[in-house]
C-alpha positions in Angstrom: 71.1 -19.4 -67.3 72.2 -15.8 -66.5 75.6 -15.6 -64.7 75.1 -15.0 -61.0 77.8 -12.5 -60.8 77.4 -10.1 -63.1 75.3 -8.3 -61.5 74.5 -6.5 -57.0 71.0 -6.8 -57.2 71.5 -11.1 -58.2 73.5 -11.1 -55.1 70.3 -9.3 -53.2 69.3 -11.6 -50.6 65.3 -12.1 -50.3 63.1 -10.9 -47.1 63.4 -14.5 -45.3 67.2 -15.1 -45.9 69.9 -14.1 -43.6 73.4 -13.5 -44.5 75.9 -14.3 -41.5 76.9 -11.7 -39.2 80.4 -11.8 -40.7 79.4 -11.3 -44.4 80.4 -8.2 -46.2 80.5 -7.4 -50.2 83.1 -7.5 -52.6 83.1 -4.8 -55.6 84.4 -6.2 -59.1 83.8 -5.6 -62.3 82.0 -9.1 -62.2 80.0 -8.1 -59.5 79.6 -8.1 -55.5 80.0 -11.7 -54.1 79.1 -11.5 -50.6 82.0 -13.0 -48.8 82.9 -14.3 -45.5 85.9 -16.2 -43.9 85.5 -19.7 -42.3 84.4 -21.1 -39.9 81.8 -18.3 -39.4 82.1 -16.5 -36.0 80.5 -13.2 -35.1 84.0 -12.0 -32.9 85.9 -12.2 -35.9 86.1 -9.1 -37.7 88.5 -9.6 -40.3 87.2 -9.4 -43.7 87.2 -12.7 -46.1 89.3 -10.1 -48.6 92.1 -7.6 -48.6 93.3 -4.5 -51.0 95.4 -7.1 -52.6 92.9 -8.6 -53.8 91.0 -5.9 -54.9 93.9 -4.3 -57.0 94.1 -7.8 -58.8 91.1 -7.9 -59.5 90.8 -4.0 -60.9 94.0 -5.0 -62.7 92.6 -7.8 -64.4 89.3 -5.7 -65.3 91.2 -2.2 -65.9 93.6 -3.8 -68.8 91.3 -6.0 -69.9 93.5 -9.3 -69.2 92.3 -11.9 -71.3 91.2 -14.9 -68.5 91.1 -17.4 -71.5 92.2 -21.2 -71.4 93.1 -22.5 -68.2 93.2 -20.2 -65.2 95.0 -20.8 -61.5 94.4 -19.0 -58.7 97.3 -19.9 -56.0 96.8 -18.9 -52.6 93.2 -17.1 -52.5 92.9 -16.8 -48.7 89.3 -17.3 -48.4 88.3 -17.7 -51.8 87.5 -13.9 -52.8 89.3 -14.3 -56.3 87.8 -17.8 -57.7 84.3 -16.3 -56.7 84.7 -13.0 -58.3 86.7 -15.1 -61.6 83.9 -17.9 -61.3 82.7 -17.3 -64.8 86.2 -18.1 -66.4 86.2 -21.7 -63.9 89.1 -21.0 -62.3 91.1 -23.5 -60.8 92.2 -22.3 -57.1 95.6 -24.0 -55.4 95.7 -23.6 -51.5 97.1 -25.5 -48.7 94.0 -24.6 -46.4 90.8 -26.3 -45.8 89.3 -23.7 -44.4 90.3 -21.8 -47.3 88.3 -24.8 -49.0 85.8 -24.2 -47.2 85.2 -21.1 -47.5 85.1 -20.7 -50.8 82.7 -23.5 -51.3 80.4 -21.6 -49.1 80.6 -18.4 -51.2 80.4 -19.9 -54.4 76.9 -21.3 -53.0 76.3 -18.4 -51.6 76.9 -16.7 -54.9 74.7 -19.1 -57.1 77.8 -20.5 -58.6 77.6 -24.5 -59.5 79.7 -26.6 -57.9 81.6 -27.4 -61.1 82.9 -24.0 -62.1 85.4 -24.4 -59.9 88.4 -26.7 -59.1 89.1 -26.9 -55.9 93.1 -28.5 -55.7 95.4 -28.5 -52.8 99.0 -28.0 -52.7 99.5 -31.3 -52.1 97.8 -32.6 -55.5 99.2 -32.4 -59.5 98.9 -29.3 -60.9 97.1 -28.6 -64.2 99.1 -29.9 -67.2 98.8 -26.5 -69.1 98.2 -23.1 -66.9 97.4 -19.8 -69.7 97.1 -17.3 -66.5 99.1 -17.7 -63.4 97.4 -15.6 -60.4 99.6 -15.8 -57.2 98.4 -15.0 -53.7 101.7 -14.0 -51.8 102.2 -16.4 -49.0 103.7 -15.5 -45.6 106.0 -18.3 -45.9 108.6 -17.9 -48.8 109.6 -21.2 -48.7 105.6 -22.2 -49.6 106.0 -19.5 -52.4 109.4 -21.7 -53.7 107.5 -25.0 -53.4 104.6 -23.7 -55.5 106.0 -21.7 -57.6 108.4 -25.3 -58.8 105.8 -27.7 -59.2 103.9 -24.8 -61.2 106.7 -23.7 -63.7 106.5 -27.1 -65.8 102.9 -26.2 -66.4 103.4 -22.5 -67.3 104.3 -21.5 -71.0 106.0 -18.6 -73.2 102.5 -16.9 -73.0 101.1 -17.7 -69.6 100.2 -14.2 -67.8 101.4 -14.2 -64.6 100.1 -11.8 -61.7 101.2 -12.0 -58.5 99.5 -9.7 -55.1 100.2 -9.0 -51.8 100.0 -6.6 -49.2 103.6 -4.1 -49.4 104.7 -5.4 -46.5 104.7 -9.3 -47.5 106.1 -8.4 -51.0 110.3 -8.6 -50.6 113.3 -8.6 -52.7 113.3 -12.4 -52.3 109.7 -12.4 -53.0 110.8 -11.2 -56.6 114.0 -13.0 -56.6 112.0 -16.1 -56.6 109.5 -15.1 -59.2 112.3 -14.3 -61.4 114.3 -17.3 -60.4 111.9 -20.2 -61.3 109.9 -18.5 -63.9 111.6 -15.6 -65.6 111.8 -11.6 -65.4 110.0 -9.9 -63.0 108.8 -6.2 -62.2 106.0 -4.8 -59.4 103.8 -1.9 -59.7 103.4 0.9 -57.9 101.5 0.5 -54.7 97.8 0.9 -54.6 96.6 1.2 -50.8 99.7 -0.8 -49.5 98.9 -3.2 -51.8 101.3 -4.1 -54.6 101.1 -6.4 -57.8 104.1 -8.3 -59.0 104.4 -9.3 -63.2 106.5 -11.5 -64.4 106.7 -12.7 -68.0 107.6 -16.5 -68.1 111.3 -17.9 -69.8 110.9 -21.1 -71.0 114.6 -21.1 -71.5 115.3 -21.3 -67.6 116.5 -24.3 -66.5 113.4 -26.0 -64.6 114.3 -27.5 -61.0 112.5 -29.6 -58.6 111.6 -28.1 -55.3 113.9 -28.4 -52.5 111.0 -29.3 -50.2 110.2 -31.6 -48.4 113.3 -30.8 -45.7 114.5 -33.2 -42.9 116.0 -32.2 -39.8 117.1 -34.3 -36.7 115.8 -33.7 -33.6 118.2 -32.2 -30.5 118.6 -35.1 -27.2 117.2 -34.3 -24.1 113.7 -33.5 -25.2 111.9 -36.7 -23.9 110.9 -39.9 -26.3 111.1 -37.7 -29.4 114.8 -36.8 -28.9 117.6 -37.9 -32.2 114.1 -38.5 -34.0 113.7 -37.1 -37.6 111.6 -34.8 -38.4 110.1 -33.9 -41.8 108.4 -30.9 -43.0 106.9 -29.6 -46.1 107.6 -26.5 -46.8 104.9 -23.7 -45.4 105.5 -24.9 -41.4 106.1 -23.0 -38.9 109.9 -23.1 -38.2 110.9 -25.9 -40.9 114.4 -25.9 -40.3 114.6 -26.1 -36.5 112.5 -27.3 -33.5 110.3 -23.9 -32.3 111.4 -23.3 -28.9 107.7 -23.6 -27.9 107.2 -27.0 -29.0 110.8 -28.1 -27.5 109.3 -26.7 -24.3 106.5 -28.7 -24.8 107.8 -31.8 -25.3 109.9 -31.5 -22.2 106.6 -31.4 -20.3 103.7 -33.6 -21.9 101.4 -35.7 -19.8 103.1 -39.6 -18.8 101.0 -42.6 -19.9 98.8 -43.7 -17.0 100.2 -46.1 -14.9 99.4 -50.1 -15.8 98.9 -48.6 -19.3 95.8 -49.0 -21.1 94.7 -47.7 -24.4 94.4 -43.9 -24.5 92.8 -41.5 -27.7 95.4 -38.4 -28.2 94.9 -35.8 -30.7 97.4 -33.9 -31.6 95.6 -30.2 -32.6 96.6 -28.1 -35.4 99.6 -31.0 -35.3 102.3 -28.9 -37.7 104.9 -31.5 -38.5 103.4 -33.7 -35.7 106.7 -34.1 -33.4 104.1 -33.9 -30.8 102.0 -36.5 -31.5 104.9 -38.9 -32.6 106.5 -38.0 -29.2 103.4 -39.3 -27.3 103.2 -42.6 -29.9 107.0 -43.2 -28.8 106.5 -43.3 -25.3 102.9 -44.9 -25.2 102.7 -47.5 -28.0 99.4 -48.3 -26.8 98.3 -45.1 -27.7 95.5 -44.5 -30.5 96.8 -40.7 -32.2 95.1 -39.0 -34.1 96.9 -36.4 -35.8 94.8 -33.0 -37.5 95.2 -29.8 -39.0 93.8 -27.6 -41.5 96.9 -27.3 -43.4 97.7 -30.2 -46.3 101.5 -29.4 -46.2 101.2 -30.4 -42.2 98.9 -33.2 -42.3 101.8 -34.8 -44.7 104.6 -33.7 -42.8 102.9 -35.0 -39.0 102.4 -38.6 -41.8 106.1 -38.3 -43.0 107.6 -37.7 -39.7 105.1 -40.2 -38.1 106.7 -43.2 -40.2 110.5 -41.9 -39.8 110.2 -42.5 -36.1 109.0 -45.9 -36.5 106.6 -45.8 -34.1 104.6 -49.0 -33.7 100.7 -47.5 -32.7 98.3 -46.7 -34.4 98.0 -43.1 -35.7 95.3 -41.5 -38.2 95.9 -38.5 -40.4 93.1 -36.3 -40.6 93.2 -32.6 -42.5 90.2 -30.6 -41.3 88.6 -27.9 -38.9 90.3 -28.6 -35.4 88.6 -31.6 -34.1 85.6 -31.8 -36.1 85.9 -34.5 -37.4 86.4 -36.6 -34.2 82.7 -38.0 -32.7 82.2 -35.9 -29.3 83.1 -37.4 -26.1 85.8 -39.7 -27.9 88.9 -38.3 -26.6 91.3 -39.0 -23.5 93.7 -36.3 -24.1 94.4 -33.1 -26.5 97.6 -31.6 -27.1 97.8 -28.4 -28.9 100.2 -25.5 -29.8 97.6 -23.4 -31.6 98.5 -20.7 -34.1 97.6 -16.8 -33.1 98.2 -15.8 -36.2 95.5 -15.6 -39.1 97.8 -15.2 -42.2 99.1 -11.5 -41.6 96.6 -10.6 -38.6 97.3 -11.6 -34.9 94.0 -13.2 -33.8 92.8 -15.5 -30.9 90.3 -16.3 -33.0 91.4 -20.1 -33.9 92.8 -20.9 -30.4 89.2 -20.2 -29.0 87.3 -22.4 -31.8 90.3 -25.4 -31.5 89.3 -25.0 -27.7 86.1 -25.5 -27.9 85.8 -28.1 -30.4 89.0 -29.8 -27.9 85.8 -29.7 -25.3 83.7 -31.4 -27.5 85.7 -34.3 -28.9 87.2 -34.9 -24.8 85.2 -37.7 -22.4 84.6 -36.8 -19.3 87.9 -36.3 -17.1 89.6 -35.7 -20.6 92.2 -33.3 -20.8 93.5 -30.8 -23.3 97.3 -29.7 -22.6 98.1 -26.2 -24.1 101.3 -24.4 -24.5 101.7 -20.8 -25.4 103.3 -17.8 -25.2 102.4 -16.0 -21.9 101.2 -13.2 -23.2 97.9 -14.7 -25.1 95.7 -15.6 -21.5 94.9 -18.7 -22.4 94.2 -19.8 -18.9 91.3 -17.0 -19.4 89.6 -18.4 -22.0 90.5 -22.0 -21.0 88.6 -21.3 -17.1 85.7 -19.8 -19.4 85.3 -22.9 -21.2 86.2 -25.8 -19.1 85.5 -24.1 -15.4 89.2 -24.8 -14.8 92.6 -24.5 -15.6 96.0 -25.4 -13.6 99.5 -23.8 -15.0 101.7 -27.2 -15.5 105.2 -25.4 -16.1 106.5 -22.2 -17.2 109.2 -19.9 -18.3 109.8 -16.7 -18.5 108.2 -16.6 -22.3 106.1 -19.8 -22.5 103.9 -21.7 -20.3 101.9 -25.0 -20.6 98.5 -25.5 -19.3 96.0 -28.1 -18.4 92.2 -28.1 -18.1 90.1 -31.0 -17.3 86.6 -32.0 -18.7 84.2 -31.9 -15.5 
């Protein structure tokens, strides 16, 4: 069977197929994937791809890299570099699901089978043996350190190591740690702000375990989660301190009903899941459901979860917002959405998470928001549910409520 990527016109898509609104082509030396980001929506006009990945790619055809043995792609945001590098079956290492799902959708879309790629997450073994190393820069250095320790037992004298990332997200410290964990580092020169980063691997260097997971306690005075532990995996927002957004938040979250009762809370895009174990502590009768499309959170909201002690019941689910949760199943949603997609400010995922928060609420549900006052929620919140009433604010952050009619 021919390779599906080798060449535009087997990417050509026949009279009766449609590509989504969102997709656009990649240009390799393998071919042109078409590529899109995940989940699929016609406002977002951010490409699945950047020129980071584009100079790695060049790179790797340009010097004629040999892509032989075992090959690991870390931190491919939406799967552009396993699909281009399908024919050598990469192995791609990611903490997103969306990122997962993406790139199961462009490998279809691509004619790839399902096997020519390993899908992993950051939260499963790494390969025993990895011959080239390619590294996605992260925004979060401490992700980079995480990944970049559990990898180094696996990476060898003659591993070839390439790392990318947009000038701006490559630092001294980026390098430091490149040259820290795995050995001697240089960059190139920069190639439409993007930059590569080469390091050649010492297996003299003393191997370490990463530092991460880290545990904090919480400050008092911030309701039922107050002197609690929290634990967080390296990659979450603010994993060394409570966010003053949350802390706002969890001074003002919605009180059991009165004569209790079993309630459903979901805790959206939960992070390290203080949230959700805040509302556990004070309801025990509460079912929570904690969810997010990061790994590294869905274990942190599970690690903190059990250092609290809390005596409910509380599921764990890593996925798309609430899509996993049957519509109309829901008493109350609590959610500190991200407006940030990787390096791009977007309101993109805070309008899907709202509408899927819709979906999964019963009737007279509610979904609890807080966020910086700058990002109009309440406008997008009034345009969904019909309403929306501002429950507290300061002069940076407010938290709102909207009620399923």
């Amino acid at each position: 069977m021919d390779d599906p990527l080798t060449s535009a016109d087997d990417q050509t898509p026949s009279a009766d197929t449609r590509l989504p609104a969102t997709a656009d082509r990649m240009t390799t030396a393998w071919g042109e994937p078409v590529l899109t980001r995940f989940p699929e929506d016609p406002r977002d006009l951010l490409r699945a791809w950047d020129a980071s990945d584009e100079y790695l790619l060049a790179h790797l055809a340009e010097e004629r890299v040999p892509l032989a043995g075992t090959v690991v792609v870390v931190g491919d945001r939406w799967g552009a570099l396993v699909t281009a590098l399908a024919a050598h079956r990469p192995t791609q290492v990611t903490d997103s699901y969306l990122t997962q799902e993406a790139t199961r959708a462009n490998l279809a879309r691509a004619g790839v089978p399902s096997d020519a790629v390993r899908l992993l997450t950051t939260q499963d073994p790494p390969p025993e043996r990895i011959d080239v190393l390619l590294v996605r820069v992260p925004k979060s250095l401490a992700l980079l350190e995480d990944q970049l320790a559990r990898l180094a037992p696996s990476v060898h004298e003659g591993t070839v190591v390439v790392g990318t990332g947009m000038v701006k997200e490559i630092h001294t410290s980026t390098l430091a740690l490149f040259e820290r964990i795995l050995g001697p580092t240089r960059t190139s020169l920069a190639r439409k702000k993007a930059r590569l980063i080469f390091c050649a691997p010492d297996p003299s260097l003393e191997r370490t375990a990463s530092p991460w997971p880290l545990a904090y306690r919480l400050p008092e005075g911030i309701g039922a989660a107050s002197g609690h532990t929290v634990v967080n995996h390296a990659g979450i927002f603010c994993a060394d301190r409570l966010d003053i957004g949350t802390r706002f938040f969890l001074k003002h979250l919605p009180q059991a009903a009165a004569g209790g009762g079993e309630r459903r809370v979901v805790d959206l895009g939960c992070g390290n899941g203080v949230v959700g174990t805040a509302v556990a502590l004070a309801d025990p009768g509460a079912e929570v459901l904690f969810t997010d499309e990061s790994f590294q959170a869905v274990a942190s909201a599970a690690a903190t979860y059990r250092a609290s002690g809390a005596a409910g019941r509380a599921e764990f689910l890593v996925g798309d917002g609430p899509a996993g949760v049957a519509d109309g199943s829901v008493d109350l949603v609590l959610s500190n959405p991200p407006f940030h997609s990787h390096q791009a400010t977007t309101d993109t995922t805070a309008r899907q998470m709202f509408a899927g928060a819709r979906r999964a609420l019963r009737p007279g549900g509610e979904l609890w928001v807080v966020g910086n006052r700058h990002l109009t929620y309440h406008v997008t919140l009034r345009r969904l549910f019909g309403n929306c009433r501002t429950v507290a604010g300061d002069p940076k952050f407010v938290v709102l409520r909207a009620v399923k009619r």
